[in-house]
C-alpha positions in Angstrom: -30.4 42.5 -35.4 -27.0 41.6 -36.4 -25.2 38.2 -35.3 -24.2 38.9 -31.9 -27.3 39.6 -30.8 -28.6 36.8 -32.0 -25.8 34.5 -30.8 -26.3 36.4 -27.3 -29.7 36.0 -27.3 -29.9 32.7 -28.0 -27.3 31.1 -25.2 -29.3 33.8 -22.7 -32.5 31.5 -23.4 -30.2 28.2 -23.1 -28.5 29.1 -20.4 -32.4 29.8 -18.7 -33.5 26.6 -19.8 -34.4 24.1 -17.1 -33.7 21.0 -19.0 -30.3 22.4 -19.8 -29.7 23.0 -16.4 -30.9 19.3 -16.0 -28.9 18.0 -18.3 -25.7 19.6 -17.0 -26.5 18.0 -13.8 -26.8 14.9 -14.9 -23.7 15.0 -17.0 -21.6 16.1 -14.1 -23.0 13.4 -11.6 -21.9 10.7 -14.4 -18.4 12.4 -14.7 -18.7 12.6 -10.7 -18.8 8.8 -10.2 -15.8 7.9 -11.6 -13.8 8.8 -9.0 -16.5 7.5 -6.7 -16.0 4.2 -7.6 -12.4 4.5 -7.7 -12.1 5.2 -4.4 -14.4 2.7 -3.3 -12.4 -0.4 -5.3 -9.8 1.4 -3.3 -11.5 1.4 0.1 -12.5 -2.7 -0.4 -8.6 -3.8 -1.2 -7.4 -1.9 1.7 -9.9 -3.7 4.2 -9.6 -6.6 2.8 -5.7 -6.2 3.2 -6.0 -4.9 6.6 -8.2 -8.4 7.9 -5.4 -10.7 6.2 -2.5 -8.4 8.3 -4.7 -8.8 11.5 -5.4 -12.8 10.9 -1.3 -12.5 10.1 -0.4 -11.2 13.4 -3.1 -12.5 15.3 -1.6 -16.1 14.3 2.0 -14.6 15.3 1.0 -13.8 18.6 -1.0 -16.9 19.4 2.2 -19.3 18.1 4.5 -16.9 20.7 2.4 -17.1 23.9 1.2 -20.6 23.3 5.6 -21.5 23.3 6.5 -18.9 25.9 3.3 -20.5 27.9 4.8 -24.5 27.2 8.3 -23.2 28.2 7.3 -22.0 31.6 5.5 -25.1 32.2 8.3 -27.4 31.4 11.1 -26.3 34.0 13.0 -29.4 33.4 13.1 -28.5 29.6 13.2 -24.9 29.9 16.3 -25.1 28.4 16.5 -27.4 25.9 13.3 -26.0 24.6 14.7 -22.4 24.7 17.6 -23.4 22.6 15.2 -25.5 20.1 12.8 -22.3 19.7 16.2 -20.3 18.8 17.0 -22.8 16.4 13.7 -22.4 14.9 13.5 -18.9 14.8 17.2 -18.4 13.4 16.2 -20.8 10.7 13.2 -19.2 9.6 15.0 -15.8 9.5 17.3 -17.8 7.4 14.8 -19.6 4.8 13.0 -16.1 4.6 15.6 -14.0 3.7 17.4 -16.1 1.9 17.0 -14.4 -1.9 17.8 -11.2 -0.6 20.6 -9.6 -1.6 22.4 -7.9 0.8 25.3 -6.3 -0.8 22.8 -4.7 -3.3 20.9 -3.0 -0.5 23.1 0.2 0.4 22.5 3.7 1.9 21.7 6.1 -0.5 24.5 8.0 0.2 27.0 5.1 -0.7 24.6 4.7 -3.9 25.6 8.5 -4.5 29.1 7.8 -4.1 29.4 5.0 -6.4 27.5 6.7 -8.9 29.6 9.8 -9.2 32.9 7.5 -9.0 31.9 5.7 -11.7 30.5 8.6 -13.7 34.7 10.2 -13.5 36.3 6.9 -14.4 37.3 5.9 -10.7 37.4 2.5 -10.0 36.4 1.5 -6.4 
């Protein structure tokens, strides 16, 4: 029997073998959970971030209608109260966005533009 055989043979009775078989089970249900528990982490953060946009909005809403519900109650006030709550709301647009630079946010195709000027030597 030369070395073939034998090699041939003897991954023939391996690959028979039940506690191979077990064993490469076993090996790819660890390998298997990995992404398992990726997914899962996964699955958690996106619920959790999901209940902290709902409790977001939720408390949105229930600011709204409680002021829309005050201003239609007070018809004396109705519009001094309207002007207050534009007050309010144009100054919170303001603190909010008031880091964000607006002549750095461009279309892409102006982006483009500037890009390949600069790239030949053209000054804008």
């Amino acid at each position: 029997m030369n070395m073939h055989d034998t090699l041939r043979a003897t991954t023939g009775r391996i690959g028979r073998s039940v506690t191979f078989k077990l064993l490469t089970i076993c090996i790819l249900i660890l390998l298997l959970l990995i992404p398992v528990s990726m997914v899962q982490s996964l699955i958690r953060e996106r619920e959790w971030r999901q209940e902290r946009v709902v409790g977001e909005i939720n408390g949105i809403l229930t600011v709204l209608y409680g002021y829309l519900y005050i201003l239609l109650q007070l018809t004396d006030y109705a519009l001094l109260m309207g002007s207050v709550g534009l007050f309010v709301l144009l100054a919170l647009v303001m603190f909010l966005t008031r880091r964000v630079d607006w002549y750095a946010v461009r279309s892409d195709e102006e982006n483009l533009t500037m890009k390949m000027a600069s790239n030949h030597g053209v000054e804008r």
